[in-house]
mmCIF file as gemmi writes it, N, C-alpha and C atoms, coordinates in Angstrom:
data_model
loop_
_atom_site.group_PDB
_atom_site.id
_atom_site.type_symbol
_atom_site.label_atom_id
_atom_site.label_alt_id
_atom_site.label_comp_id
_atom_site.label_asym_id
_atom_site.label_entity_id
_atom_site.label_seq_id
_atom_site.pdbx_PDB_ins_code
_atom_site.Cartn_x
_atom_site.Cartn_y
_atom_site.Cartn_z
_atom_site.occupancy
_atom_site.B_iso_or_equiv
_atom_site.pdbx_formal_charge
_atom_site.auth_seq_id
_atom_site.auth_asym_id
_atom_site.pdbx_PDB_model_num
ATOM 1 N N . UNK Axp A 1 ? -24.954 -4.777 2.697 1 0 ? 1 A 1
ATOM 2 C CA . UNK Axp A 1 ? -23.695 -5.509 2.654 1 0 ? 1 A 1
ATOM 3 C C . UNK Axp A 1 ? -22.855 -5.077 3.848 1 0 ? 1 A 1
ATOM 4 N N . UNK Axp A 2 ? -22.009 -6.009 4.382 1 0 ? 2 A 1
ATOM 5 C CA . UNK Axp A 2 ? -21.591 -5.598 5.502 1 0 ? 2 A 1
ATOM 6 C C . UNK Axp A 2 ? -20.236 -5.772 5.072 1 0 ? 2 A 1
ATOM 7 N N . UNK Axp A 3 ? -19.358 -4.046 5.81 1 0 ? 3 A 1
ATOM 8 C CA . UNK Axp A 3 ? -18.424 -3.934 5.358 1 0 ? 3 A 1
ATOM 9 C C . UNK Axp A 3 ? -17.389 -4.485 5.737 1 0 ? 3 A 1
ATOM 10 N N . UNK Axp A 4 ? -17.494 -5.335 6.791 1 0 ? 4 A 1
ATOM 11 C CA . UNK Axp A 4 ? -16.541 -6.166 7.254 1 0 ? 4 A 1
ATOM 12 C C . UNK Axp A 4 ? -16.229 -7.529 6.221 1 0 ? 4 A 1
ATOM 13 N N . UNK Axp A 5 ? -17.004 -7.589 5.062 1 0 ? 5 A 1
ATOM 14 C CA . UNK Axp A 5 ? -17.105 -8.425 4.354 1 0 ? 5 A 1
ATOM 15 C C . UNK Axp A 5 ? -16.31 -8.1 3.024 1 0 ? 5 A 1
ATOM 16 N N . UNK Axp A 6 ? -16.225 -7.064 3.268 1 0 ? 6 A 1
ATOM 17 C CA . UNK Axp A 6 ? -16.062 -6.267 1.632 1 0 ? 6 A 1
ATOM 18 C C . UNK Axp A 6 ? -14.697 -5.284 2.004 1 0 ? 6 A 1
ATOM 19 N N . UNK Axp A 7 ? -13.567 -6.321 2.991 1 0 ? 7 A 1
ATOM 20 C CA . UNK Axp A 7 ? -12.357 -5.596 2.654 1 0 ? 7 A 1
ATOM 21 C C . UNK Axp A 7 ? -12.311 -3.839 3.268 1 0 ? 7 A 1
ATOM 22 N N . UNK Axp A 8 ? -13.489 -3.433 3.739 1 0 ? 8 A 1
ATOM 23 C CA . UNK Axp A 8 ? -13.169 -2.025 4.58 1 0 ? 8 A 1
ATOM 24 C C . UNK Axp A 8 ? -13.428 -1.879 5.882 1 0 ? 8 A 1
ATOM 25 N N . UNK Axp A 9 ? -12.157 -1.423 6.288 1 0 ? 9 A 1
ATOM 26 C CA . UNK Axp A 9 ? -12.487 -1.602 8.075 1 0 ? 9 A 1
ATOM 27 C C . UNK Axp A 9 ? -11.099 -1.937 8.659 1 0 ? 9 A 1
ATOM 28 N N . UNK Axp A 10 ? -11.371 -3.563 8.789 1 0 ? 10 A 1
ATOM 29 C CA . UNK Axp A 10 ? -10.368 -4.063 9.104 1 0 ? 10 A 1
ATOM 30 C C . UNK Axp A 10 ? -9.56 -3.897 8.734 1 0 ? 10 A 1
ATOM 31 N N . UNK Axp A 11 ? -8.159 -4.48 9.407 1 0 ? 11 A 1
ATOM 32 C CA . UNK Axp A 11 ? -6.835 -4.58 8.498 1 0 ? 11 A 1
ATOM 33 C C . UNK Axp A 11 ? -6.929 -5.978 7.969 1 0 ? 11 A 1
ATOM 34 N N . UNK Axp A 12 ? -6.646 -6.138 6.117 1 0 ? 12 A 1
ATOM 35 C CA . UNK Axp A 12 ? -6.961 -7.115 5.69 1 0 ? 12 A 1
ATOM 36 C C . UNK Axp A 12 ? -5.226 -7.357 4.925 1 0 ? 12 A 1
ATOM 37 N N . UNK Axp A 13 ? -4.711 -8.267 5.579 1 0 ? 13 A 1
ATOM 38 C CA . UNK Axp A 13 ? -2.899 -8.392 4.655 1 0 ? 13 A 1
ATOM 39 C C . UNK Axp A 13 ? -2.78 -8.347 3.281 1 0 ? 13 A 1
ATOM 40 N N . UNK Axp A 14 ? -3.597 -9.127 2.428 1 0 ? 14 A 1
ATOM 41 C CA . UNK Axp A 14 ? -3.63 -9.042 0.799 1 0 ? 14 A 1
ATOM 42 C C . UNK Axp A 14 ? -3.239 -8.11 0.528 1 0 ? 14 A 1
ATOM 43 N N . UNK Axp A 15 ? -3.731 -6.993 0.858 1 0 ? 15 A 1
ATOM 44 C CA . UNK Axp A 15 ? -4.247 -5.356 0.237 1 0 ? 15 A 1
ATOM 45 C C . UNK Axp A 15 ? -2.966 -4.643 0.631 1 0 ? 15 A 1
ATOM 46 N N . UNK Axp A 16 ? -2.721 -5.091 2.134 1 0 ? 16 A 1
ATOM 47 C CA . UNK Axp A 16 ? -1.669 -4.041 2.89 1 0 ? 16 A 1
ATOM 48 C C . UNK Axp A 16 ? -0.621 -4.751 2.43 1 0 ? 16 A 1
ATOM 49 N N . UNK Axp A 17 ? -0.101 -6.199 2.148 1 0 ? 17 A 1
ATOM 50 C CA . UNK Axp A 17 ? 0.565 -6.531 1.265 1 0 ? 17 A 1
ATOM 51 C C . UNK Axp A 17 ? 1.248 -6.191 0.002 1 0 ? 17 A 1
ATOM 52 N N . UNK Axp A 18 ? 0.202 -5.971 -1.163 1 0 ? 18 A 1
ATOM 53 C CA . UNK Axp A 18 ? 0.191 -5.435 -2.538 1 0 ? 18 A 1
ATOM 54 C C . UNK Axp A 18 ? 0.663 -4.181 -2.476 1 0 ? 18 A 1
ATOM 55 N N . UNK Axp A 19 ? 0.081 -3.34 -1.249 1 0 ? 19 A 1
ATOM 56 C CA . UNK Axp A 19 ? 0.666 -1.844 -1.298 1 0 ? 19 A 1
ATOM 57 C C . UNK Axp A 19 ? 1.844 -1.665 -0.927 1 0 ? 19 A 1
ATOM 58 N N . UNK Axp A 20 ? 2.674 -2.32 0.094 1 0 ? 20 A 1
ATOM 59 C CA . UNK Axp A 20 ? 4.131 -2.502 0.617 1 0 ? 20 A 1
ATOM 60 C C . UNK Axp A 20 ? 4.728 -2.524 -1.181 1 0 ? 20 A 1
ATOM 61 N N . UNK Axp A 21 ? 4.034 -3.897 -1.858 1 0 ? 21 A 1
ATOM 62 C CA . UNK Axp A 21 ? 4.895 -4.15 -2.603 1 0 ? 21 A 1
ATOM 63 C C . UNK Axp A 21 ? 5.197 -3.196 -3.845 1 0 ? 21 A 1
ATOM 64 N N . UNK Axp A 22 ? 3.979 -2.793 -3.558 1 0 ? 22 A 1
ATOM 65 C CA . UNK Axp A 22 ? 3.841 -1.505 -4.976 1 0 ? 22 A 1
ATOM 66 C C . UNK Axp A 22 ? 5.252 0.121 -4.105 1 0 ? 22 A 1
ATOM 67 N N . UNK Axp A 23 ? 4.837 -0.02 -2.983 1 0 ? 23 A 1
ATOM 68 C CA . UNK Axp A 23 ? 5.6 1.469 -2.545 1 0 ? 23 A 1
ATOM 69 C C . UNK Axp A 23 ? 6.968 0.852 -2.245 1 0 ? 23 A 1
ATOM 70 N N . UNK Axp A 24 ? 7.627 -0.153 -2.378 1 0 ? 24 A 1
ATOM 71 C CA . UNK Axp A 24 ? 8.634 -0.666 -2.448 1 0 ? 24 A 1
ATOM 72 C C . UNK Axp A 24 ? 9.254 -0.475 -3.996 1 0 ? 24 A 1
ATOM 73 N N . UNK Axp A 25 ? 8.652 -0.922 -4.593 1 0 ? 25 A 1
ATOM 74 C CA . UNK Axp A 25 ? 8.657 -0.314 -6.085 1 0 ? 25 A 1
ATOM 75 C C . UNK Axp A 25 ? 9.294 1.134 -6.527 1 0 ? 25 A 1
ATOM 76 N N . UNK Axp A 26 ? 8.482 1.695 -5.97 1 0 ? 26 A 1
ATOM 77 C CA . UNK Axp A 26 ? 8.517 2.8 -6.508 1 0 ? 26 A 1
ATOM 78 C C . UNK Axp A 26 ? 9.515 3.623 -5.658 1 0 ? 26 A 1
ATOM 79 N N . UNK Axp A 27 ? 10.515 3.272 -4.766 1 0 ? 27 A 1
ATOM 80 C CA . UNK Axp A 27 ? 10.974 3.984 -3.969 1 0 ? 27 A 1
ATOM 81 C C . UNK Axp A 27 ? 12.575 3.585 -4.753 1 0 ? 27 A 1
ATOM 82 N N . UNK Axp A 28 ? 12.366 2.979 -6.02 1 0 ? 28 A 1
ATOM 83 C CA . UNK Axp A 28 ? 13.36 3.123 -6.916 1 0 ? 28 A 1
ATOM 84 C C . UNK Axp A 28 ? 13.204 4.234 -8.059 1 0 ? 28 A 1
ATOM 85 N N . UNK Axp A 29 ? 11.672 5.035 -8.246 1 0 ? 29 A 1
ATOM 86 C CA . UNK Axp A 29 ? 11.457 6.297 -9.177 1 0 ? 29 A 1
ATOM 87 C C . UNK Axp A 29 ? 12.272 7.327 -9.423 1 0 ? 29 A 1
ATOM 88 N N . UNK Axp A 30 ? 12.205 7.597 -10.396 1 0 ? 30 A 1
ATOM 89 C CA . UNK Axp A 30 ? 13.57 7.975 -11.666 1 0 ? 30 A 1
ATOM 90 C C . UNK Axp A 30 ? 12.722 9.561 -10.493 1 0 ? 30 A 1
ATOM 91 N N . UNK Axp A 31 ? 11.812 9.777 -10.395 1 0 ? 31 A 1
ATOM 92 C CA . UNK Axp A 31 ? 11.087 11.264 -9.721 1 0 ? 31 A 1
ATOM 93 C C . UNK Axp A 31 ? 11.569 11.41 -8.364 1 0 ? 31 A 1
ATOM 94 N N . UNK Axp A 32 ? 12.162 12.256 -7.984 1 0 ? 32 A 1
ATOM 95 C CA . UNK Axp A 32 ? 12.857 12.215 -6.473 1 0 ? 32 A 1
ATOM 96 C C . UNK Axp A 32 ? 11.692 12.203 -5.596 1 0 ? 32 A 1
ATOM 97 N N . UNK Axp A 33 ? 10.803 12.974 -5.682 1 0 ? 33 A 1
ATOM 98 C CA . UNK Axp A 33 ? 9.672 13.328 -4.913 1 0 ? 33 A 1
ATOM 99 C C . UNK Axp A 33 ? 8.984 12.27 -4.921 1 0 ? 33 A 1
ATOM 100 N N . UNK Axp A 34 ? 8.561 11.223 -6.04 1 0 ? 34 A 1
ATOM 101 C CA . UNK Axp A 34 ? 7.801 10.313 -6.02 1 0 ? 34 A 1
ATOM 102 C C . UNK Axp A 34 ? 8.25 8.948 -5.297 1 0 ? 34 A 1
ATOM 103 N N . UNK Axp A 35 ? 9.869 8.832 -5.137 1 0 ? 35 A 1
ATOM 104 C CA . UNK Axp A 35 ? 10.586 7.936 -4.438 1 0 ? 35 A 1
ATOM 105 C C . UNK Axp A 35 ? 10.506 8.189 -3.027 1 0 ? 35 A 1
ATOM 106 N N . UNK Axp A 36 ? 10.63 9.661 -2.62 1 0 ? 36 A 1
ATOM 107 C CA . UNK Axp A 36 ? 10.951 9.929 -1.604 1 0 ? 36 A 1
ATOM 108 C C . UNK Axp A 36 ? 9.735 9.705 -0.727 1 0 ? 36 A 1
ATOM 109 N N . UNK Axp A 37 ? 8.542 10.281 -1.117 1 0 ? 37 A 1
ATOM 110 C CA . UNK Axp A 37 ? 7.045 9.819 -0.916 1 0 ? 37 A 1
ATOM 111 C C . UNK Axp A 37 ? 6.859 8.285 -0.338 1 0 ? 37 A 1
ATOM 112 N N . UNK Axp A 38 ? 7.396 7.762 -1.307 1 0 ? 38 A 1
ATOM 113 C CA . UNK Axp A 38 ? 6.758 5.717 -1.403 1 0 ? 38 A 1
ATOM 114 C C . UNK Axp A 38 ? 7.736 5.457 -0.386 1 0 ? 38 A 1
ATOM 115 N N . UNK Axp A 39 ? 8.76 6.006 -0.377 1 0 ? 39 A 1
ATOM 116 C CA . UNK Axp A 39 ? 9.699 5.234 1.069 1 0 ? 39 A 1
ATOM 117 C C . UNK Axp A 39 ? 9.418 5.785 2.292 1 0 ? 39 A 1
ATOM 118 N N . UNK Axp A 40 ? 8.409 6.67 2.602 1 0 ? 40 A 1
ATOM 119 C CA . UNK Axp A 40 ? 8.013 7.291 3.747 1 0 ? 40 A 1
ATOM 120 C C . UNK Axp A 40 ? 6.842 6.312 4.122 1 0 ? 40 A 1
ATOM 121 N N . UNK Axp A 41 ? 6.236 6.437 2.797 1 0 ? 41 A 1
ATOM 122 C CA . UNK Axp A 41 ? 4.718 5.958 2.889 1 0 ? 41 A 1
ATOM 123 C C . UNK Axp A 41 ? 5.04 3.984 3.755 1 0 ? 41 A 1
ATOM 124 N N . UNK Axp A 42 ? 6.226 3.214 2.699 1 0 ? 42 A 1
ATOM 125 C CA . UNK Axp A 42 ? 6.605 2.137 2.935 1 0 ? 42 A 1
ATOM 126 C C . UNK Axp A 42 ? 7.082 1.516 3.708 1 0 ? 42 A 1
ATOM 127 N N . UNK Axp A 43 ? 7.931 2.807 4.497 1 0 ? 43 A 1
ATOM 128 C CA . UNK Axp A 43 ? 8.451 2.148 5.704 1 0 ? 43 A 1
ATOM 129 C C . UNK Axp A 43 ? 7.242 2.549 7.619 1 0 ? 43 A 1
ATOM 130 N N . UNK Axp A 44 ? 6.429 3.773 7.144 1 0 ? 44 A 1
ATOM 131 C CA . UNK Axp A 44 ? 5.154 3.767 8.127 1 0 ? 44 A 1
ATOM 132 C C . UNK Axp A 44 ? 4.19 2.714 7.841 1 0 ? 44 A 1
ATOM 133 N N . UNK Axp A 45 ? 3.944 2.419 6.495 1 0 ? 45 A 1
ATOM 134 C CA . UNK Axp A 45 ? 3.115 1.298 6.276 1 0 ? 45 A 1
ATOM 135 C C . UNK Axp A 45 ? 3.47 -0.005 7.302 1 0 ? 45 A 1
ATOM 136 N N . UNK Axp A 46 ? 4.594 -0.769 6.573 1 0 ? 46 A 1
ATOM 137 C CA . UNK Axp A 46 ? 5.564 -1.521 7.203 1 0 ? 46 A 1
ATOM 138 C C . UNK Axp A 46 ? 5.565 -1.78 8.536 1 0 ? 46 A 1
ATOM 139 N N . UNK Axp A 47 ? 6.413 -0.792 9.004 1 0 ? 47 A 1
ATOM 140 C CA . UNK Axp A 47 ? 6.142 -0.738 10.498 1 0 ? 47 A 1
ATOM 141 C C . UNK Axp A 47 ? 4.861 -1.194 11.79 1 0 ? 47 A 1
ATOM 142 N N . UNK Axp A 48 ? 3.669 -0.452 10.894 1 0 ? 48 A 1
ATOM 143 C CA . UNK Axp A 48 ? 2.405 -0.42 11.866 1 0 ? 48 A 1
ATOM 144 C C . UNK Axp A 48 ? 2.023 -1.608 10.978 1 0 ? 48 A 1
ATOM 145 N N . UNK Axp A 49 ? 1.902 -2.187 9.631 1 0 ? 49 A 1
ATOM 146 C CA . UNK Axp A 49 ? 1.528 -3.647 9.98 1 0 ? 49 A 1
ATOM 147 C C . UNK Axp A 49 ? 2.35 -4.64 10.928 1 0 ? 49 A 1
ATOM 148 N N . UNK Axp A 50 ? 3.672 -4.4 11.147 1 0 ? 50 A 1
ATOM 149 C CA . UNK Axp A 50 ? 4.771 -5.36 11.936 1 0 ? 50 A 1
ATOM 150 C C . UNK Axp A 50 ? 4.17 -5.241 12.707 1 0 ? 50 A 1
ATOM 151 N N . UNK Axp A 51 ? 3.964 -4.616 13.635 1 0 ? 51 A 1
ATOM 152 C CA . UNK Axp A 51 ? 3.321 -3.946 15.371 1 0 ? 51 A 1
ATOM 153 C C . UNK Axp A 51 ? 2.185 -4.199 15.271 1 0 ? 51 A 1
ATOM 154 N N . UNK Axp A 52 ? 1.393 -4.197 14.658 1 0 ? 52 A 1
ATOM 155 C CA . UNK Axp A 52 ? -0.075 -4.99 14.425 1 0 ? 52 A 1
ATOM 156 C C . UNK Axp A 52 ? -0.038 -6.298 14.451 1 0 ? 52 A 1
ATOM 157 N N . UNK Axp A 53 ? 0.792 -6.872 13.389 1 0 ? 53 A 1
ATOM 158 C CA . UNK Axp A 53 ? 0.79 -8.594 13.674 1 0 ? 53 A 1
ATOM 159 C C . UNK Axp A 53 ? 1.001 -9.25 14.755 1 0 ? 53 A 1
ATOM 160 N N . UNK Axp A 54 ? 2.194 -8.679 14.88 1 0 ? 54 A 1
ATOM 161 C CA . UNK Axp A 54 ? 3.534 -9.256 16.245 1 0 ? 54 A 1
ATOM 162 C C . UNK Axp A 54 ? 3.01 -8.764 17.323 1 0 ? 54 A 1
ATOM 163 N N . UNK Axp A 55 ? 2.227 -7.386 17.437 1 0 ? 55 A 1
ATOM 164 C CA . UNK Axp A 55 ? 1.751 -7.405 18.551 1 0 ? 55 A 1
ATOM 165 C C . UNK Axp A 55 ? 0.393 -8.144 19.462 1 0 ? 55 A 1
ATOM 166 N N . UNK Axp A 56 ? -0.352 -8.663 18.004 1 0 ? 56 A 1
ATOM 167 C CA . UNK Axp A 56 ? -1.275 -9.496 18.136 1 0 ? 56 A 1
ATOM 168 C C . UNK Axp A 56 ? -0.867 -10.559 18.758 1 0 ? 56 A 1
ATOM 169 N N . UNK Axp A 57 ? -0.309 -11.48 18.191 1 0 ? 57 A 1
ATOM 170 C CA . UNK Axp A 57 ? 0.77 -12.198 18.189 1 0 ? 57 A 1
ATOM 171 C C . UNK Axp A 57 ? 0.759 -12.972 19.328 1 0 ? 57 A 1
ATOM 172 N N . UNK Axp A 58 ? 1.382 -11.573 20.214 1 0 ? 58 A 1
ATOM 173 C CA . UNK Axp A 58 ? 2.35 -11.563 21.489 1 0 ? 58 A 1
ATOM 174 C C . UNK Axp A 58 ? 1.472 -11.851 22.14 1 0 ? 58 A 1
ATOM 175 N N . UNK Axp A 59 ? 0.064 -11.378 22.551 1 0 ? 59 A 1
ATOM 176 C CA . UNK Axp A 59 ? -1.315 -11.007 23.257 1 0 ? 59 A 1
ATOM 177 C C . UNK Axp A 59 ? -2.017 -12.294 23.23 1 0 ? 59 A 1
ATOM 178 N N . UNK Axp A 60 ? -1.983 -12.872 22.271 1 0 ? 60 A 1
ATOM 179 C CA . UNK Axp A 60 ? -2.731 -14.297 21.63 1 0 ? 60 A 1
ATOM 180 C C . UNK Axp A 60 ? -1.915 -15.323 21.447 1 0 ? 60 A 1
ATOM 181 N N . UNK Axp A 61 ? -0.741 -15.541 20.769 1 0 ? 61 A 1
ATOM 182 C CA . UNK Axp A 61 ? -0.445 -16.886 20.625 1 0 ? 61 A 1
ATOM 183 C C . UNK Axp A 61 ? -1.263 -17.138 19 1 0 ? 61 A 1
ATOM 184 N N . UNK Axp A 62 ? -1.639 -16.284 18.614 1 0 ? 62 A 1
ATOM 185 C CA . UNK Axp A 62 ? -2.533 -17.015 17.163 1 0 ? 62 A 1
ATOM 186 C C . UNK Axp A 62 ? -2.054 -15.765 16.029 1 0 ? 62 A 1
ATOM 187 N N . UNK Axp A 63 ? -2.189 -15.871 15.036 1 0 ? 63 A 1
ATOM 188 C CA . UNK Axp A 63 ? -1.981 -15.375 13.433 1 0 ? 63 A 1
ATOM 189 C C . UNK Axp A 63 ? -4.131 -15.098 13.092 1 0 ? 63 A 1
ATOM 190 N N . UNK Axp A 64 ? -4.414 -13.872 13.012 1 0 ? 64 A 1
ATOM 191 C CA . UNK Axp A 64 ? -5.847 -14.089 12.644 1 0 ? 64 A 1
ATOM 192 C C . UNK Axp A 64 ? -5.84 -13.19 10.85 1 0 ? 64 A 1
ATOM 193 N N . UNK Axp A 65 ? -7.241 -13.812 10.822 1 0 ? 65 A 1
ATOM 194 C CA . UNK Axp A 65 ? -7.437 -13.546 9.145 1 0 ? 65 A 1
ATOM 195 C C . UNK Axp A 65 ? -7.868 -12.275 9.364 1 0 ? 65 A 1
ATOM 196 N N . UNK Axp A 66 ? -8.124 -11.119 9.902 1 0 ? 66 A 1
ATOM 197 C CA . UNK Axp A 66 ? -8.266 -9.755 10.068 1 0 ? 66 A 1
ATOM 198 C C . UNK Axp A 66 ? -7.609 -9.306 11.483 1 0 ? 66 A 1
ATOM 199 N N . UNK Axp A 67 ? -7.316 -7.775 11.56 1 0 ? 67 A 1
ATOM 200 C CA . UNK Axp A 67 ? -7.079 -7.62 12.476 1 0 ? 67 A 1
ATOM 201 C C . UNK Axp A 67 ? -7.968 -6.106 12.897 1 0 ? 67 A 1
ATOM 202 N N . UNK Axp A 68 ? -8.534 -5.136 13.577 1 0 ? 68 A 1
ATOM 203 C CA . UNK Axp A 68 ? -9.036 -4.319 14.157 1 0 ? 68 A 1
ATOM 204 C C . UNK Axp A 68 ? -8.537 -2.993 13.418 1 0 ? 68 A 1
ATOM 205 N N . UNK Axp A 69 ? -9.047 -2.065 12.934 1 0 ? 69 A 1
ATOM 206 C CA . UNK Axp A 69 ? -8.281 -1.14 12.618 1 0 ? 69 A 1
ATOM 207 C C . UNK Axp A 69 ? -8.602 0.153 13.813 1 0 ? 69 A 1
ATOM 208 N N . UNK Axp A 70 ? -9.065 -0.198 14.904 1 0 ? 70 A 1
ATOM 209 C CA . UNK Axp A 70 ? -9.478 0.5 15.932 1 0 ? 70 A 1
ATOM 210 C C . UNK Axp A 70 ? -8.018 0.535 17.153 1 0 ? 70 A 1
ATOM 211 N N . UNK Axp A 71 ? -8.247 -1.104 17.112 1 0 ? 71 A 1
ATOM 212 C CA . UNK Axp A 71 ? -7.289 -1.415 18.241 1 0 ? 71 A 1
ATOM 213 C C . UNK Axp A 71 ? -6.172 -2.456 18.196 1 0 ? 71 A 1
ATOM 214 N N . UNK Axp A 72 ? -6.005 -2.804 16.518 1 0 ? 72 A 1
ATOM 215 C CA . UNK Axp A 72 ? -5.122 -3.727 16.424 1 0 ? 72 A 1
ATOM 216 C C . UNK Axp A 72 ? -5.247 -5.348 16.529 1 0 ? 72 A 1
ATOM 217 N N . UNK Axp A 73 ? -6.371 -5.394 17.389 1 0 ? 73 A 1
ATOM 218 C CA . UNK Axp A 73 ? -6.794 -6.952 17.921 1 0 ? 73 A 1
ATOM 219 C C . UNK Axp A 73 ? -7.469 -7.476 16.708 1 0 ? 73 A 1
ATOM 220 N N . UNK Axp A 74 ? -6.075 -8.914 16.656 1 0 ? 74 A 1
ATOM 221 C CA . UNK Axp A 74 ? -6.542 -9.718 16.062 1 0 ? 74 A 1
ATOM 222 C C . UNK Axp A 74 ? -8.525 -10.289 15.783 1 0 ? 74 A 1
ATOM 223 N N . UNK Axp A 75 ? -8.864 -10.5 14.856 1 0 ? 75 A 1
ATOM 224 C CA . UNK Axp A 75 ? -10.235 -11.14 15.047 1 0 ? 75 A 1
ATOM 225 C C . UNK Axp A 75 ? -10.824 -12.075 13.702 1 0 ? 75 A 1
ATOM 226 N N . UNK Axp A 76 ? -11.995 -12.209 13.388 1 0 ? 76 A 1
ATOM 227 C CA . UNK Axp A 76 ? -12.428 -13.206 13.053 1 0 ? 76 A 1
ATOM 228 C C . UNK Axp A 76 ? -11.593 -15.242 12.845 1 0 ? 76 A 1
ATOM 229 N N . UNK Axp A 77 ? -11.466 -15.705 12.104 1 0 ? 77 A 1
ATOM 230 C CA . UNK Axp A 77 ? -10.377 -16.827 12.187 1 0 ? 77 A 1
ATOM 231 C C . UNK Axp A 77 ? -9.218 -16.907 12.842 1 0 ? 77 A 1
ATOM 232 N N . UNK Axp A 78 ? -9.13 -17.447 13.136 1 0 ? 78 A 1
ATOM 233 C CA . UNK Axp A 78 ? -7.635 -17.782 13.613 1 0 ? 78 A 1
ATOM 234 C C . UNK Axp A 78 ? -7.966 -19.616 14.36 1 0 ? 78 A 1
ATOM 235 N N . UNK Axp A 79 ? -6.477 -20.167 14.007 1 0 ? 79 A 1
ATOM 236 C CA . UNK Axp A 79 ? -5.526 -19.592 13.56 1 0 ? 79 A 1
ATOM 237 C C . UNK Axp A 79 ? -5.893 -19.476 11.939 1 0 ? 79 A 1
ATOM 238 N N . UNK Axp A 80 ? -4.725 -18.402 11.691 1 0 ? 80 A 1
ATOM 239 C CA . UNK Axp A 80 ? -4.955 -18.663 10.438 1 0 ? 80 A 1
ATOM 240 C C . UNK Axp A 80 ? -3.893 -17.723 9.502 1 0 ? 80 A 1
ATOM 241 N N . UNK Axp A 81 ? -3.357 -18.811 9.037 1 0 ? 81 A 1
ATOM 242 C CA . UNK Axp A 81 ? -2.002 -18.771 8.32 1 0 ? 81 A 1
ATOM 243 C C . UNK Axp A 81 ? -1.849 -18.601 6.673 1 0 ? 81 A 1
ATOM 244 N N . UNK Axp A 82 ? -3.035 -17.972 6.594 1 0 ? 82 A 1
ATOM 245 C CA . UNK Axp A 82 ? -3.34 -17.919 4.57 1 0 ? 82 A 1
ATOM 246 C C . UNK Axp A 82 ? -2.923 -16.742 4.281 1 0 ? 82 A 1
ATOM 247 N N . UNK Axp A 83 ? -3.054 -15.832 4.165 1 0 ? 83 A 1
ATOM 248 C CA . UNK Axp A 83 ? -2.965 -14.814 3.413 1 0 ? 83 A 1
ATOM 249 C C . UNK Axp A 83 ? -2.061 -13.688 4.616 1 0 ? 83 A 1
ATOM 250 N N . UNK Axp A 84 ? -2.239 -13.956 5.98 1 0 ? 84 A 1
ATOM 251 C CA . UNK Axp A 84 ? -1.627 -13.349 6.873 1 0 ? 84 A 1
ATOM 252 C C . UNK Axp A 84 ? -0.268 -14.004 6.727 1 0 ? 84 A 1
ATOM 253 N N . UNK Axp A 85 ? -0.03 -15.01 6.73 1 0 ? 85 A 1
ATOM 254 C CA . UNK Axp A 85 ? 1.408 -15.493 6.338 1 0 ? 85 A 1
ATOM 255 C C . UNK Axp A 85 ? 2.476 -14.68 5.816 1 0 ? 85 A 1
ATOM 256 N N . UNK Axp A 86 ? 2.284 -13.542 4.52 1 0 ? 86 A 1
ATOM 257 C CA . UNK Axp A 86 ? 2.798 -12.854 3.726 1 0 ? 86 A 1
ATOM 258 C C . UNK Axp A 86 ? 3.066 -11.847 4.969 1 0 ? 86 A 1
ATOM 259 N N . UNK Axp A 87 ? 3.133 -11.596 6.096 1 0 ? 87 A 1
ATOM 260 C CA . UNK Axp A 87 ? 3.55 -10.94 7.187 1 0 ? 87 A 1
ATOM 261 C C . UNK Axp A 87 ? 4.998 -11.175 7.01 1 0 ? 87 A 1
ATOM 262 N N . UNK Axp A 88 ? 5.592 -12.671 6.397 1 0 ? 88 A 1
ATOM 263 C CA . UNK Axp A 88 ? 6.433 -13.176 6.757 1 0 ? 88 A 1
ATOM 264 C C . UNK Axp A 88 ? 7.228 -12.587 5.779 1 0 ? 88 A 1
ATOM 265 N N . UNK Axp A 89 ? 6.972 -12.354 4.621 1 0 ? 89 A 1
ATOM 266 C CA . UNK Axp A 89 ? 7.446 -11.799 3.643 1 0 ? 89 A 1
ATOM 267 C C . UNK Axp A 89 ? 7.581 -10.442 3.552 1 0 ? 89 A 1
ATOM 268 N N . UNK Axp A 90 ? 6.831 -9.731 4.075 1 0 ? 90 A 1
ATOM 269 C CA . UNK Axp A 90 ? 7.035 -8.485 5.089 1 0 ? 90 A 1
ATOM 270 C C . UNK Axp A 90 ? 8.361 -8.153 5.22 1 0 ? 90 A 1
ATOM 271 N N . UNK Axp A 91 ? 8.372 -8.768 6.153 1 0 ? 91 A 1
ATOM 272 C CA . UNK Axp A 91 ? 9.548 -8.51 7.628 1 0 ? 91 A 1
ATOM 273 C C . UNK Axp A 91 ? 10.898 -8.801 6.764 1 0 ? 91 A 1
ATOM 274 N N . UNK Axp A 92 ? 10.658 -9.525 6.076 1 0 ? 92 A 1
ATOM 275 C CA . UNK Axp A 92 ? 11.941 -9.872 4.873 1 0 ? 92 A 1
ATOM 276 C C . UNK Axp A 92 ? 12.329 -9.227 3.755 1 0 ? 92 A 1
ATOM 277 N N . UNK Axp A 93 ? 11.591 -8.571 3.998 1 0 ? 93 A 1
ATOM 278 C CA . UNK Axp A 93 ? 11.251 -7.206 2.492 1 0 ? 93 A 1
ATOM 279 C C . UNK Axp A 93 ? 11.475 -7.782 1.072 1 0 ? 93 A 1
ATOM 280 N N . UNK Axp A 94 ? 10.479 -9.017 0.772 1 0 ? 94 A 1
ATOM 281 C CA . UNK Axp A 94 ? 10.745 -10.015 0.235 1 0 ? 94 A 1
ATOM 282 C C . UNK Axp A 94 ? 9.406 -9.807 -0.939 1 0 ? 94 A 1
ATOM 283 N N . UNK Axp A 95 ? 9.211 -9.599 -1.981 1 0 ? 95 A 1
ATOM 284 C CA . UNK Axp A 95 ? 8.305 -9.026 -2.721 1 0 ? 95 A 1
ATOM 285 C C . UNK Axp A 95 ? 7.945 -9.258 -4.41 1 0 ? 95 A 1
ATOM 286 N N . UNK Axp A 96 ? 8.003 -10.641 -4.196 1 0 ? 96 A 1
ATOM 287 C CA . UNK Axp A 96 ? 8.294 -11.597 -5.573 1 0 ? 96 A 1
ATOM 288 C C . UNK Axp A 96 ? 6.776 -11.455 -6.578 1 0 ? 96 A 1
């Protein structure tokens, strides 16, 4: 099985998505340590997907359905506005 298939490797948004939204969450925890943690974790998360997208972005002109976890570069599909979209929701700290 090839792991480019199976969600490890690349940067895949769904996943890095769900986790923003989960450490966003929790950076309301009644546990100081456990808040303080998820808002470290949330806003480095955050960040290096922003600079990953946008910097793709900038380089290309296209939105791709993975991006490199080596070098950032966009790859396989593009354009492609499905599940990378939620970038948009990102940047908005928008987490419905």
């Amino acid at each position: 099985i090839n792991a480019e298939y199976m969600g490890r490797g690349p940067i895949w948004m769904p996943v890095n998505y769900l986790a923003l939204r989960s450490l966003h969450r929790y950076r309301g925890h009644a546990d100081q340590a456990v808040a303080q943690k998820a808002a470290l974790l949330y806003t480095t998360l955050r960040a290096s997907l922003l600079k990953t997208v946008l910097g793709s972005y900038t380089k290309t002109g296209w939105l791709w359905e993975q991006y490199s976890d080596h070098t950032g570069a966009g790859q396989r599909s593009r354009p492609f506005t499905g599940w990378t979209s939620t970038i948009v929701l990102a940047m908005a700290e928008q987490y419905p």
